[in-house]
N, C-alpha and C positions, 0 to 999 in steps of 0.2 A: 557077787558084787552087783550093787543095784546101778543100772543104767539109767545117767543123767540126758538130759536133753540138753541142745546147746543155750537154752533160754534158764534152762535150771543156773548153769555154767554162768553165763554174764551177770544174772540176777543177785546168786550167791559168790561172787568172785572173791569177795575180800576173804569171808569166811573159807572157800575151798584151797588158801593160796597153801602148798608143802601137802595139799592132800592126794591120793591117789582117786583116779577116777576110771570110768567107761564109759565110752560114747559109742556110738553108731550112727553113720552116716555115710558119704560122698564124698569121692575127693573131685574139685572141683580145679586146682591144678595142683602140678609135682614140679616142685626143682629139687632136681640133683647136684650134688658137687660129689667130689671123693667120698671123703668122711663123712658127710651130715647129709639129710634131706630134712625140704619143708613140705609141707602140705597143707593146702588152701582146703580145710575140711567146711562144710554144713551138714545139715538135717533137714531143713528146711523152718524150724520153729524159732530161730533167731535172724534177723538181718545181720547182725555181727558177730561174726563167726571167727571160730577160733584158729590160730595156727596150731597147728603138729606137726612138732622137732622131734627127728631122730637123728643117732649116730649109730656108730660100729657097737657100740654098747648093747643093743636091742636085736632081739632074737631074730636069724633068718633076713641077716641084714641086706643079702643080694635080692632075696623076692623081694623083700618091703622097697627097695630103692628102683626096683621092675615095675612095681604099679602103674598102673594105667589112669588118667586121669577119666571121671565117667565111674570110676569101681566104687562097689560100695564095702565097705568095711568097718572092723571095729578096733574100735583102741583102747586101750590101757595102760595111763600115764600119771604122773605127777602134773599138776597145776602148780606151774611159777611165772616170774613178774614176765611181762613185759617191757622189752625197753622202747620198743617204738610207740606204742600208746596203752596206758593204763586200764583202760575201761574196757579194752580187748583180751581177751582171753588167750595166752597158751600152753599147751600141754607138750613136759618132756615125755614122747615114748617107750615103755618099757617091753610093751608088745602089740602089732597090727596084724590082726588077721583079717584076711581077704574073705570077704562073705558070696559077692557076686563079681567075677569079672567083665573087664571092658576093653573091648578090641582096639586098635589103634584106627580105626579108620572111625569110630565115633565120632560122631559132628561139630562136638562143641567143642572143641580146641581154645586154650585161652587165648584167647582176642576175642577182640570186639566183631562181635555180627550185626548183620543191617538186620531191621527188624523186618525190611523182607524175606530176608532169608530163612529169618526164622518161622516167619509165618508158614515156610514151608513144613517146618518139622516142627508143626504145633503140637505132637504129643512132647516132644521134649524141652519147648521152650520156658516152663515153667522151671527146670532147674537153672536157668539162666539169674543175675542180679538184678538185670532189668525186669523179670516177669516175677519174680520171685518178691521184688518192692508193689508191683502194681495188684497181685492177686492176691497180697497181703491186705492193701487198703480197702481192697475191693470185699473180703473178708469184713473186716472192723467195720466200714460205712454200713455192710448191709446189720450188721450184730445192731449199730447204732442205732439205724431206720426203726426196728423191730424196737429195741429199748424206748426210742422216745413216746413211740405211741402206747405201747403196753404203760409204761412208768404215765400214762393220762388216761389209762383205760378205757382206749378201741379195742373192739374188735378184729381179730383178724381174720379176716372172711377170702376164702379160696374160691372166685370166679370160675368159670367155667372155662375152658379151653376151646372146646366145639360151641360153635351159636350159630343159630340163624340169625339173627342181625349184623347191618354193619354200622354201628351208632355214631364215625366219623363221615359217612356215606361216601368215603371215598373211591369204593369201590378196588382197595386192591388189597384183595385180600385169596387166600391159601382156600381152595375149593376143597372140600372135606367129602368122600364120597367111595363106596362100592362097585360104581356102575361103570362098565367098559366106556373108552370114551363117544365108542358109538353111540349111544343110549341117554346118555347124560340128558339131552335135550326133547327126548320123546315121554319122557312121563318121570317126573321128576318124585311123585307120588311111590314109585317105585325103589327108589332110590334107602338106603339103610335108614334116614332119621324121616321118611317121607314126607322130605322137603329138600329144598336149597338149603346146606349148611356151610360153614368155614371156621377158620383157625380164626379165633379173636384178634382184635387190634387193639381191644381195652375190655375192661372191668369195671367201665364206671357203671353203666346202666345199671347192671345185677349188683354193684356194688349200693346202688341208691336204694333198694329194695331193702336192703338190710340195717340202711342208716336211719329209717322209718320202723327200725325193731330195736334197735340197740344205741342210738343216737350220734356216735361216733365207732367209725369204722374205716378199717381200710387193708385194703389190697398190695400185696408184694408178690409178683411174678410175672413167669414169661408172656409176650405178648408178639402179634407176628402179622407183618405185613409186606405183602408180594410187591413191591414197588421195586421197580428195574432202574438199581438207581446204584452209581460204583462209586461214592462220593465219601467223605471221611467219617461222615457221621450217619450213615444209612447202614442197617443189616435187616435179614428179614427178620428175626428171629431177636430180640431186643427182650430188658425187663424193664417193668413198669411198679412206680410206687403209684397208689391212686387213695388217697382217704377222702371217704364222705361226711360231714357235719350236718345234723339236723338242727333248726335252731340256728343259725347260722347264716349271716349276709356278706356283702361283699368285703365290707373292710375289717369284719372281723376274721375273712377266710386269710386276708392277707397279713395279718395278724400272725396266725398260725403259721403262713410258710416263713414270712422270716422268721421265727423264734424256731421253723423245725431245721434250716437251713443251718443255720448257724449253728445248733448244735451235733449236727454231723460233721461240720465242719471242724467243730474246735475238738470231738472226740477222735477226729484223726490226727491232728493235728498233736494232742496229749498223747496217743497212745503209737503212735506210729514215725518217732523223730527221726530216727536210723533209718527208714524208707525215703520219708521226704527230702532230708541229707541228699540221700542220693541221686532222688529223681532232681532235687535243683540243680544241681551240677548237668546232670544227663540232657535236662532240657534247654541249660544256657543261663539258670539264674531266671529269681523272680518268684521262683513258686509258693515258697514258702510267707515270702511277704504278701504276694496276691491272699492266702489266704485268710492272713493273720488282720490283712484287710478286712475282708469280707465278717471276720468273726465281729471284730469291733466296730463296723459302721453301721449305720442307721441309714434305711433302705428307705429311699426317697419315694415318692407318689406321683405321678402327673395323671392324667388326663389324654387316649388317644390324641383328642384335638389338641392339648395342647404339647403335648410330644412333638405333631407333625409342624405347629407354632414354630417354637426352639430352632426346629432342624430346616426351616425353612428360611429362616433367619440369615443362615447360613450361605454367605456365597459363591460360588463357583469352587465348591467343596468335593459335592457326590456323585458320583457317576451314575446315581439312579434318583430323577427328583422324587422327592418327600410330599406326598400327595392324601389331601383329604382324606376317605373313606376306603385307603385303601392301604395295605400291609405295609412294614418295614423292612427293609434291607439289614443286614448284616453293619454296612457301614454307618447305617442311622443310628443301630442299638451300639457301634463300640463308642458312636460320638458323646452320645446318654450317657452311656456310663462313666468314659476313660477321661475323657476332656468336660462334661458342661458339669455333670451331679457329681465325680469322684466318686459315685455309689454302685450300691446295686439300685437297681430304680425298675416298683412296679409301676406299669401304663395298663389303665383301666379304661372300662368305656368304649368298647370297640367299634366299630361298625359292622353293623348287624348284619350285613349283605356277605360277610367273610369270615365268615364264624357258623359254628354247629345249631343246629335247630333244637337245644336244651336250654339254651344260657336264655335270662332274666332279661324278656325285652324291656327296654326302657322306657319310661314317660314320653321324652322326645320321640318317638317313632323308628330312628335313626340306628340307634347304640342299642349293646345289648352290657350286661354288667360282666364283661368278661375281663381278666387282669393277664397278663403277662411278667415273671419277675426277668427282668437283664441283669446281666453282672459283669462286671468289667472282666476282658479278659478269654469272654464266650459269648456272651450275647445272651438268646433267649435258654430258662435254663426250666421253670417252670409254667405252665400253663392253665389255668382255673377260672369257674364263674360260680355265680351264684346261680342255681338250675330255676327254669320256669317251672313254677310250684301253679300258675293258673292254669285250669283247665282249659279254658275255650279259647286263650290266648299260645296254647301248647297244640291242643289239637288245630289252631287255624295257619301256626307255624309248619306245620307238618304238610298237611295240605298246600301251601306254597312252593315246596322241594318236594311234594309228590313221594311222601312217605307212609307207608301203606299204617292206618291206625288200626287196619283190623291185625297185623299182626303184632303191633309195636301196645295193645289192648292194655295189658298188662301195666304196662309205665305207663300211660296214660291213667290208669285204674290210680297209680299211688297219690296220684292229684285228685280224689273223691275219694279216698279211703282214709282220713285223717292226715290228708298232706299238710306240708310245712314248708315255711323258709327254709331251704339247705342249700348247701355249696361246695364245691370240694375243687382239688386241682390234681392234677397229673406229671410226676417228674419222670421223664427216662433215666433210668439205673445209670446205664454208659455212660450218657450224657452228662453225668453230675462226675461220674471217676474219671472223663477226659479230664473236666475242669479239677480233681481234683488231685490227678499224678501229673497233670501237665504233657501227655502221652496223649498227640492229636488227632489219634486216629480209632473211632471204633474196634476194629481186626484188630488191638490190641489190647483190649481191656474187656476182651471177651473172651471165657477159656478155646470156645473154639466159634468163629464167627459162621455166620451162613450169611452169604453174599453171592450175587449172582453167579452161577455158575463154578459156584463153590460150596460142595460138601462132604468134604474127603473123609472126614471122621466118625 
């Protein structure tokens, strides 16, 4: 008898209803009474999972009603109706055979666990319904990322992992090296790539090399940055979506992020309804509407200055004042978004004194052409400029932050070697499946986080 999946099972439910079937999976809980048991069965390939009923009927009726929640097993039933809900699948038992057992002191007992707890016992939190809806979506969004830009034909170009640059210059970043720690410092020449190298923190530089070959491209993977930081949205170890456009200025890059925003959005949103169900209940309500927002609005524009205009306006509102040329708070971007625009709202035009030494200085002297998207609900969600495509105005940037051009030769080369207008932006993977399971904490929309002083797996 051929082995249905539980997605085969919901998919075909009308058609399979008086048919006999097989499954394999997990039982996820057992209730007993005398004569009957249920069982809270999955697989993992549906969110709505079926019950399995037995009684005295079915073979070996003392083991099967011994099961241990945690076992994995298979079964062999009839599909019939439902009278608690229709569109939920269950199957009378003819026979359960136990495949792998599970000890009674197994973790997951049904109740509710704090998702601290579970972060303890991250290999098994994925059988849980909470991690089971989040690694779900986290699945689809990424299927999605990869569809939208293949279905416009980028490229998808694999960055490097090891580099000797740090193209954010921030300096914290994961030392990549052979050499005892005595030695590090005496001849670096020595050393396996004989130089200073480390664990990337992006793929844009090596990704711009390739958007000067193929004209649209981009990047999907991990990225990693040593910052000591225990905060809900910080890991070392993070992914990154990065495309680069050739041809390309600033407000057509922002163009492209809301139209690529929104369509990750609404393909979770289509393909993933029995997840987000659950996550809005989980998280209190809102989620689903937050997103079904975001598909359908039209993402507003301002202007740095006049961002900090708006929010200045504003009186004796923020605990941190809203200040010319210089960054915004958390509580500036949910005011943008929640209360003035209703939107997502890109702020372009930055001040150039706080921003990377790539982005398109501007006329003014001041700004650089760099965008930010906010969106209600998170705040900053994407980040992009359109790159300094001049030379002498790249190389005099560079020399201002004391950035060495004989090693950075190269990127500077792509500015005399048929450069062009280009532009690209940067989303964190996490950062986008916070926003989009409603689940506010990194450590859990990562199968296994690395955070400081944490890497048990």
């Amino acid at each position: 008898m051929e082995v249905l999946t539980t997605k085969d099972l919901k998919d075909r439910l009308a058609q399979l209803q008086g048919e006999e079937i097989c499954l394999q999976g997990w039982i996820r809980n057992h209730r007993r009474q005398k004569n009957i048991g249920f069982i809270d069965f999955y697989d993992g390939t549906c969110f709505k999972n079926p019950q399995v009923v037995y009684d005295e009927t079915i073979a070996d009726f003392e083991k099967v009603s011994a099961l241990h929640v945690g076992a994995a097993i298979t079964v062999v039933g009839k599909v019939v109706p439902s009278y608690k809900d229709p569109t939920t699948p269950e199957v009378q038992a003819r026979v359960i055979t136990l495949e792998g057992d599970c000890p009674e002191d197994y973790p997951l007992q049904p109740k509710r666990h704090s998702v601290e707890f579970l972060r303890e016992i991250a290999y098994l939190r994925p059988r849980t319904r909470l991690f089971q809806a989040v690694f779900r979506i986290r699945s689809v969004a990424a299927m999605a990322i990869h569809t939208y830009f293949q279905d416009r034909d980028y490229v998808y170009v694999h960055t490097p992992l090891i580099t000797s640059n740090d193209a954010e210059g921030a300096g914290n970043t994961f030392t990549v090296t052979t050499l005892p720690a005595d030695k590090r410092a005496e001849d670096p020449s020595q050393d396996f790539f004989g130089k200073p190298t480390s664990l990337a923190v992006t793929g844009q530089l090596e990704g711009e090399t390739f958007a000067m070959a193929f004209s649209k491209i981009y990047t999907f993977g991990p990225t990693f940055r040593a910052e000591n930081s225990n905060t809900k949205t910080h890991a070392a170890e993070f992914w990154m979506i990065e495309p680069e456009i050739a041809f390309c200025d600033l407000n057509q890059l922002m163009d492209i992020e809301e139209e690529f925003l929104k369509f990750i959005v609404q393909t979770v949103l289509d393909k993933c309804p029995d997840e987000l169900q659950f996550l809005d209940k989980f998280t209190g309500g809102g989620l689903i509407e937050k997103l079904q927002g975001l598909a359908t609005s039209k993402c507003a524009r301002v202007t740095h200055d006049e961002a900090i205009t708006i929010l200045r306006e504003v009186k004796d509102r923020f605990q941190f004042e809203p200040k010319y040329g210089e960054d915004t708070a958390k509580e500036h971007e949910k005011y943008l978004t929640e209360e003035y625009f209703h939107s997502p709202v890109f702020v372009y035009n930055w001040p150039k004194d706080i921003k990377a030494f790539y982005m398109y200085q501007n006329d003014d002297g001041k700004t650089v052409a760099a965008v930010d998207l906010l969106v209600p609900g998170s705040g900053e969600l994407m980040g992009g400029s359109q790159r300094e495509d001049r030379y002498d105005r790249l190389a005099a940037r560079m020399d201002e932050l004391n950035i060495s051009k004989d090693a950075m030769y190269w990127y500077l080369n792509l500015r005399r070697f048929g450069g062009c207008t280009h532009a690209g932006f940067g989303m964190g993977f996490e950062r986008l499946l916070i926003y989009l399971t409603g689940v506010d904490n990194i450590r859990d929309v990562i199968p296994y986080a690395r955070t400081p002083m944490n890497c048990e797996f």
